[in-house]
C-alpha positions in Angstrom: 131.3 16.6 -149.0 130.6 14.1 -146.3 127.4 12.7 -145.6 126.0 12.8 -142.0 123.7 9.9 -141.6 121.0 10.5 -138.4 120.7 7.5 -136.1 117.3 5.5 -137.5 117.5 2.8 -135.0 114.8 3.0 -131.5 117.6 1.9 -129.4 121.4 1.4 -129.4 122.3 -2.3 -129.3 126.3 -2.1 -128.4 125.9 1.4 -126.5 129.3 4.2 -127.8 128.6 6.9 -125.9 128.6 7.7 -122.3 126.1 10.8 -121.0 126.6 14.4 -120.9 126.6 14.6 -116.9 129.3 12.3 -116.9 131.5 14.7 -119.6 130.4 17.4 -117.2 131.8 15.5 -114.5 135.1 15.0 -116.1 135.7 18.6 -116.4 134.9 19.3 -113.0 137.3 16.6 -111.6 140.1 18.7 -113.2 139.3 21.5 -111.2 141.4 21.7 -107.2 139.5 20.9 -104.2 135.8 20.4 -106.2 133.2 17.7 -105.6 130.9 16.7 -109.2 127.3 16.8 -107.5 124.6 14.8 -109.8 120.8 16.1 -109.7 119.2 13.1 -109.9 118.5 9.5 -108.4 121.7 7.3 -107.6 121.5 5.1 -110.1 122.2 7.5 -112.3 125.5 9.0 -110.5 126.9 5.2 -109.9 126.6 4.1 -113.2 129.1 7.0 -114.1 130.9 6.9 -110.7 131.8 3.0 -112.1 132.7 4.2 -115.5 135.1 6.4 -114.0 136.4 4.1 -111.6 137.5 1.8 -114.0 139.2 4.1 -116.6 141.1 5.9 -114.1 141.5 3.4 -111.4 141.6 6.0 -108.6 139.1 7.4 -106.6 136.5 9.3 -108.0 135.1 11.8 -105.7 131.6 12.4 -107.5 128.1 13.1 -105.0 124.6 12.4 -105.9 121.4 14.7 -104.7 119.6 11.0 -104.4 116.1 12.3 -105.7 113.4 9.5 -104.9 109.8 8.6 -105.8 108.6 12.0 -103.8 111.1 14.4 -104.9 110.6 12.9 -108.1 106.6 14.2 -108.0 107.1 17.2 -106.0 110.0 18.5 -106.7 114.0 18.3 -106.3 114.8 22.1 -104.7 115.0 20.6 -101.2 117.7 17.7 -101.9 119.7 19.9 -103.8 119.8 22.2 -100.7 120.6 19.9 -98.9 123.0 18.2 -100.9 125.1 21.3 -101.4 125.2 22.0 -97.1 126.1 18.7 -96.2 128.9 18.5 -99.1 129.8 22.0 -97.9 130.1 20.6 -94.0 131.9 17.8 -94.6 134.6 18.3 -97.1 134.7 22.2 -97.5 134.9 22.3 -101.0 136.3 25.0 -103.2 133.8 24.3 -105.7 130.4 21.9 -106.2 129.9 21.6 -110.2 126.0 20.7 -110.0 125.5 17.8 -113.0 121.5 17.7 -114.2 119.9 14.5 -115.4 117.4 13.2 -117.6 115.2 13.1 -114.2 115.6 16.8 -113.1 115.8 18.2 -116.9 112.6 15.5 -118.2 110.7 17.1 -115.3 111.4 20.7 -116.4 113.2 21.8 -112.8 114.5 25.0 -112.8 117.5 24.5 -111.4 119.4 27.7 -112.1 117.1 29.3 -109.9 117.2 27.2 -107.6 120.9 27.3 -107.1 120.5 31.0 -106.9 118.2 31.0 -103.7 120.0 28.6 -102.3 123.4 30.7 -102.5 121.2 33.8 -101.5 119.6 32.3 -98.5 122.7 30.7 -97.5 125.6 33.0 -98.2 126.9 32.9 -95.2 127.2 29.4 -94.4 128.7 28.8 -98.5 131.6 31.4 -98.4 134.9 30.2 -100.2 132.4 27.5 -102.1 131.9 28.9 -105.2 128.4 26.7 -107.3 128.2 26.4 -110.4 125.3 24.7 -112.8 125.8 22.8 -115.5 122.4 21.9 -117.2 123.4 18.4 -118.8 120.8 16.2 -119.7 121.0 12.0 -120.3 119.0 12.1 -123.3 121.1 14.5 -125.3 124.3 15.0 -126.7 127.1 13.0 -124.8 130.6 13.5 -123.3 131.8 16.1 -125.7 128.8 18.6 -125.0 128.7 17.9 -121.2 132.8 18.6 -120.4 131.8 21.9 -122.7 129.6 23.2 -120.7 130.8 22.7 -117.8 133.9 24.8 -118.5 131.5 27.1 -120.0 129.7 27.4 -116.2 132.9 27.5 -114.7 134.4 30.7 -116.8 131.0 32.3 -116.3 130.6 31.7 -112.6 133.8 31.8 -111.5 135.8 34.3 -113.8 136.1 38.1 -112.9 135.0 39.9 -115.8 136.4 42.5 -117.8 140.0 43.7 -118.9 141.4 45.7 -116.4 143.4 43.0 -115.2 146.0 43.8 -118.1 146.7 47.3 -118.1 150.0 47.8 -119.1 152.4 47.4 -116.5 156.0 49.0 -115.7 158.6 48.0 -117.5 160.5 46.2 -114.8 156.7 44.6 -114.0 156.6 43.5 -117.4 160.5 41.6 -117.5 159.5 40.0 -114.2 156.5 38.4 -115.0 156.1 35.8 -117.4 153.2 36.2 -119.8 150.0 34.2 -119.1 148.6 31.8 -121.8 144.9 30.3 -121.0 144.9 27.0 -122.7 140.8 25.0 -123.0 142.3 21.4 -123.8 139.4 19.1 -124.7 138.0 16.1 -123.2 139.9 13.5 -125.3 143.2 14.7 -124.7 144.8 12.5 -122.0 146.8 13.5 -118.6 149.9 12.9 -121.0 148.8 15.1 -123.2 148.4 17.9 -121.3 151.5 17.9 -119.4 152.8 17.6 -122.4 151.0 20.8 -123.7 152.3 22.4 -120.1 155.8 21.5 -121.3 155.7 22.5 -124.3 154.4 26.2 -123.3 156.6 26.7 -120.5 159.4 26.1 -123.0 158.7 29.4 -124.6 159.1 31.3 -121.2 155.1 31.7 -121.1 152.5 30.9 -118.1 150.1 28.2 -119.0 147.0 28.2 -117.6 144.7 24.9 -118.0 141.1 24.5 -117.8 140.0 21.3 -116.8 143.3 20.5 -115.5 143.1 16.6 -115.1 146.8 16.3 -115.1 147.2 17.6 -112.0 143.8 15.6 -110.4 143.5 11.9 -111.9 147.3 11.2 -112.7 147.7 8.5 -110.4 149.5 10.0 -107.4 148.4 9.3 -103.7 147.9 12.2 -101.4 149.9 11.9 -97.8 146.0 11.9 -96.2 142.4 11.1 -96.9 141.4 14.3 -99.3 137.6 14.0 -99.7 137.7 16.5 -102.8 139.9 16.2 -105.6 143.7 17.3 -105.0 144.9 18.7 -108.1 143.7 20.4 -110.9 143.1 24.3 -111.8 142.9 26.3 -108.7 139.9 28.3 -108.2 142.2 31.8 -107.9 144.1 30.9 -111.5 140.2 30.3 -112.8 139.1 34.1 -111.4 142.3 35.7 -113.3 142.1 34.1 -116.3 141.0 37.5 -117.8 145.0 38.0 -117.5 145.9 36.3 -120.3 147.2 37.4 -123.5 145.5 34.6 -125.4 143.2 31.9 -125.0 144.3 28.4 -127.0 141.0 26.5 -127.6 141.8 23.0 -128.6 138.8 20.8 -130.1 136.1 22.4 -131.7 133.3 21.6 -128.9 135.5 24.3 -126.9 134.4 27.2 -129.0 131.8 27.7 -127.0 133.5 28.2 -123.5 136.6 30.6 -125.6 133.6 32.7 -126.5 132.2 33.1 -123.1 136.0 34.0 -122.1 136.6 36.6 -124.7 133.3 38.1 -124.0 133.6 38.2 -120.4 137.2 39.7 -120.6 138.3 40.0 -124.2 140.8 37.6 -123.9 141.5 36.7 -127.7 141.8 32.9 -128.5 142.8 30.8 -131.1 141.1 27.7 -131.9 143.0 23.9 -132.7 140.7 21.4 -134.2 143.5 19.1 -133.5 146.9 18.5 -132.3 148.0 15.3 -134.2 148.9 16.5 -137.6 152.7 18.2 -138.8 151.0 21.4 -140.0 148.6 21.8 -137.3 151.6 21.5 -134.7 153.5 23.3 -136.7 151.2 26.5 -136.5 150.4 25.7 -132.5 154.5 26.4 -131.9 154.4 29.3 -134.3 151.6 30.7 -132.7 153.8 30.3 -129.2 157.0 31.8 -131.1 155.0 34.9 -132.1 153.3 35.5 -128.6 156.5 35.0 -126.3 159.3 36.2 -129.0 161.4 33.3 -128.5 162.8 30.8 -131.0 161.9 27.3 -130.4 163.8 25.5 -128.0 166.7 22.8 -129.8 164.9 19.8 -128.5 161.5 20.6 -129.9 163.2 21.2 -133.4 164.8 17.7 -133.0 161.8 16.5 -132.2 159.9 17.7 -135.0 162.7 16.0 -137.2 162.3 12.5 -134.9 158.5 12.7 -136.2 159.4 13.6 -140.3 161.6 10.4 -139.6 158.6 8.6 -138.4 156.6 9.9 -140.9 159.0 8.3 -143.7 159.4 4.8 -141.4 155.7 4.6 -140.7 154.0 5.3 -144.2 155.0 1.8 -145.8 152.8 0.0 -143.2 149.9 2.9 -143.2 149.3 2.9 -146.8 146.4 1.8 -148.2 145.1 0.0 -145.0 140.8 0.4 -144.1 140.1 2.0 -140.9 137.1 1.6 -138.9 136.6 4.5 -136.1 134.1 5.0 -133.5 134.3 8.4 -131.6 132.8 11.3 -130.4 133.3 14.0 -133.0 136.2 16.3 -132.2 138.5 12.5 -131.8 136.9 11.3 -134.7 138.4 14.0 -137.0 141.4 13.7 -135.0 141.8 10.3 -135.9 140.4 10.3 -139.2 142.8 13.1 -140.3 145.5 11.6 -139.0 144.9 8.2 -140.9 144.6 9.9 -143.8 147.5 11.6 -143.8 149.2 8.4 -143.2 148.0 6.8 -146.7 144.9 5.3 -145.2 140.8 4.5 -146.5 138.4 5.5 -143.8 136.1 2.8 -144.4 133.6 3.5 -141.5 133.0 6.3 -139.4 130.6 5.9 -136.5 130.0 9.2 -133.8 127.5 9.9 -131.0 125.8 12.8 -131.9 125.2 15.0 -135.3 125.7 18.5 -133.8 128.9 19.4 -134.2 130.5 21.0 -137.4 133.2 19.9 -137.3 131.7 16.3 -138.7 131.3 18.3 -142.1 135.6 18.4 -142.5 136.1 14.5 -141.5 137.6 12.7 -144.3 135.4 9.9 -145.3 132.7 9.5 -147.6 130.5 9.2 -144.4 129.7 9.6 -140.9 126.7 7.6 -139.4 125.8 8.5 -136.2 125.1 5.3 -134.2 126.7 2.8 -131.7 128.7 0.3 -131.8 126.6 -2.4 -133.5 126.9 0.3 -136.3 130.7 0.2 -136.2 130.6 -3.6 -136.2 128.2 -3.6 -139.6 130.2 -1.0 -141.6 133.2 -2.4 -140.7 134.0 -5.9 -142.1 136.5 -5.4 -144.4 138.5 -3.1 -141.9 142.1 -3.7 -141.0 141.9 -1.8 -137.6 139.4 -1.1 -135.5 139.3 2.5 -133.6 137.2 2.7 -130.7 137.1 2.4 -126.8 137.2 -0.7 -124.5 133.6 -1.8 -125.5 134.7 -2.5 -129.1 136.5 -5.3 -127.8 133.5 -7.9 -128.8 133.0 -6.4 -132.4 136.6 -6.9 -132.2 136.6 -10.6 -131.5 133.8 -11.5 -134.0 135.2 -9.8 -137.3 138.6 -11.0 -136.3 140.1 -7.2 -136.9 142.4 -6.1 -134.3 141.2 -3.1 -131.8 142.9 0.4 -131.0 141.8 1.5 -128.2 141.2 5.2 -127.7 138.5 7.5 -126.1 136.6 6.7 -122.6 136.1 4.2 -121.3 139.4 2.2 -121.5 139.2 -0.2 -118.7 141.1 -3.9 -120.1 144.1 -2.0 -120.6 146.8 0.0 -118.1 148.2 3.4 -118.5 145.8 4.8 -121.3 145.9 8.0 -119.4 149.5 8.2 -119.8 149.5 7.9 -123.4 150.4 10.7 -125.6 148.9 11.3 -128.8 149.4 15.0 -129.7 152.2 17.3 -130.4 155.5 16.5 -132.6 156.1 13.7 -129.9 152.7 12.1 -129.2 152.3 12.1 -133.3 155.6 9.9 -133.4 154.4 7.1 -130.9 150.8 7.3 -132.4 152.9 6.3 -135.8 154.8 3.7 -133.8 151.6 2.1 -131.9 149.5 1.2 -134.8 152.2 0.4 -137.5 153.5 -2.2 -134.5 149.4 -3.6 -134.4 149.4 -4.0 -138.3 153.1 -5.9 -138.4 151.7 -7.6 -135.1 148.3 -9.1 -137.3 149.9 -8.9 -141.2 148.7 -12.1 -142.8 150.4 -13.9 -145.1 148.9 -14.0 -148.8 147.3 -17.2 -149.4 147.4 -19.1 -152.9 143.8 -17.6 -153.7 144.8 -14.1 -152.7 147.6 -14.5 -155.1 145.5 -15.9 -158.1 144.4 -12.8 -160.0 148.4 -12.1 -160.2 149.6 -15.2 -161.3 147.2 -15.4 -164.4 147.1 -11.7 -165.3 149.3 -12.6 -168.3 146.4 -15.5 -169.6 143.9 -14.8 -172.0 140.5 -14.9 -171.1 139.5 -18.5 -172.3 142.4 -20.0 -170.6 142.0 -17.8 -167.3 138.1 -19.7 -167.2 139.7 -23.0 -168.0 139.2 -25.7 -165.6 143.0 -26.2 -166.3 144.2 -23.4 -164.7 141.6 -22.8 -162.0 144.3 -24.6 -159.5 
């Protein structure tokens, strides 16, 4: 079994993971016509708002309750209040995803009241905003646990509860209309990814419902006009009947949590996918779609599945017995680490931000340390890739190992958003990617590499003679 090794160090020296407000953040963004609203100073929201900024290259529409010194002693109620009203005035958005901080949460605010007064005493002048709290501490966890619970808040402040949404229907109703899937996609699968999923649902005759939908919201298009809120996403009317679905498709082990709080609120079954980068795990995602819809797959995604056996076959002479070093949060470090694996590889470090996940316990490698990157960079000398985002790039450099980069941030590189990495085709050009980056840095064997082959044949005493040392 593998070994979780607890952080031991007072401080990270080469920092891997970014904060749970700004994972909470995320999910938000893939919500349509909704503003992410730190509770906290603005240092705090810029720091992410740059983050974001850079990975995405677009324009990030996140707010900040700018607590200072007073607030700070006294208390944050009022510029929350506030906050919400004037975001409210100005942009009239469907939805204001409230982000706590270490400030708020360190000074033991109860914000969930708070939020509750505030849309009590001001119902009137908040109707068509729907608020919801997401209570996401700096000092704890990171982006996996904050984009979690913020889907969590969303299903359980935005989602009518209860099952009388499907009754059974006549039987013309029921040929007419398609039937709904709810699909919880994790934070590390990309805008590719999920119009991929989209695509790959819709091909079955089914209704996919996505929550967070970023592929709709941080894809790169321009809007005709200034849109102060995002412009794409999950509408706030597909989020209130997602008690209408005939299954829930969980992908990513943090978002176990938010499929629970969806089947309890309206008994909507769900299935859970630790990962969608693996033959048999894609195999049982599209016989999972077969069974609910009744359809055969389509002819294309067969042929796909054969284009990614062929891959497979092409790929595995340049995977096998190659040292990978990872750095991820947990659900994309099993993802990746299981997919190496598969391929013929040695996990020879795995580094991830936090210990609480359980799905740490089925990653294949001897262990998992949870740390940053100066951690990676220790762990990882005799590596032949490195797996991490944009910060590796240094660690990189200095052990002279060539860098994949995955994960948020990715800011050196264009397009990672429109990268796809799961499914029959995603698997293929994941194969195709990093056998190209180990043909791109093979090495040929030098004379002293070679030495222990040319003298196999020599006894001993003529293997230690000075003679043959050259």
């Amino acid at each position: 079994m593998v070994r979780i090794l607890s952080q031991t160090k007072s401080a990270a020296i080469n920092p891997l993971k970014s904060s749970q407000p700004l994972g909470a953040a995320f999910a938000f963004l893939g919500v349509d016509g909704a503003i992410p609203l730190f509770h906290g100073s603005q240092g705090c929201t810029s720091f992410a708002l740059v983050l974001f900024v850079r990975h995405f290259k677009e324009t990030i529409p996140l707010q900040t309750t700018a607590m200072d010194e007073v607030a700070t002693i006294l208390g944050g109620a009022d510029h929350l209040e506030e906050a919400i009203l004037n975001l409210n005035t100005r942009t009239k958005p469907k939805l204001i995803g409230v982000c706590t901080t270490a400030l708020v949460e360190a000074r033991g605010e109860d914000c969930e009241s708070d939020i509750a007064n505030i849309k009590l005493k001001r119902a009137e002048e908040l109707a068509g905003t729907e608020v919801v709290l997401a209570n996401t501490p700096d000092f704890d966890g990171a982006i996996e646990e904050g984009w979690a619970k913020a889907v969590t808040a969303i299903i359980d402040g935005v989602t009518r509860p209860g099952e009388r949404a499907r009754k059974p229907k006549k039987k013309k109703e029921k040929e007419k209309e398609k039937k709904k899937i709810a699909i919880l996609p994790g934070w590390n699968l990309t805008v590719a990814d999920i119009e991929h999923l989209r695509d790959m649902v819709e091909a079955f005759g089914l209704q996919p419902v996505i929550l967070p939908d970023i592929s709709g919201s941080l894809d790169g298009t321009v809007p005709d006009r200034w849109v102060p809120t995002t412009y794409g996403g999950t509408s706030i009317d597909d989020i209130r009947e997602l008690g209408t679905a005939v299954k829930c498709i969980a992908v990513g082990e943090h978002m176990r949590r938010p499929a629970d709080v969806l089947h309890t609120l309206t008994g909507v079954p769900y299935v859970l996918f630790q990962s969608l980068t693996e033959l048999k795990s894609i195999d049982r995602f599209v016989s999972l779609l077969t069974a609910i819809s009744g359809a055969a797959a389509p002819a294309r995604m067969r042929r796909q599945r054969a284009q990614l056996q062929d891959a497979l076959l092409d790929g595995h002479f340049h995977f096998g017995g190659k040292k990978i070093a990872i750095a991820a949060e947990p659900d994309q470090l099993y993802q990746l680490a299981t997919f190496f694996t598969g391929m013929g590889c040695e996990i020879a470090a795995a580094v991830t931000t936090t210990d609480r996940s359980k799905i740490l316990k089925k990653v294949p490698a001897e262990s998992v340390q949870v740390g940053d990157l100066g951690d990676l960079e220790r762990l990882a000398a005799s590596a032949d890739l490195l797996v991490t985002h944009s910060h590796g790039r240094q660690a990189a450099e200095r052990l002279g190992i060539p860098l994949m980069r995955v994960g948020f941030p990715v800011f050196d590189r264009l397009g990672s958003q429109h990268k796809l990495t799961i499914l029959y085709q995603g698997t293929r050009d994941l194969i195709f990617e990093i056998a190209n980056i180990f043909q791109a840095n093979r090495h040929a064997p030098t004379p002293e590499a070679l030495d222990p082959l040319r003298k196999r044949g020599m006894p001993d005493e003529l293997r230690s003679s000075p003679l043959t040392r050259h």
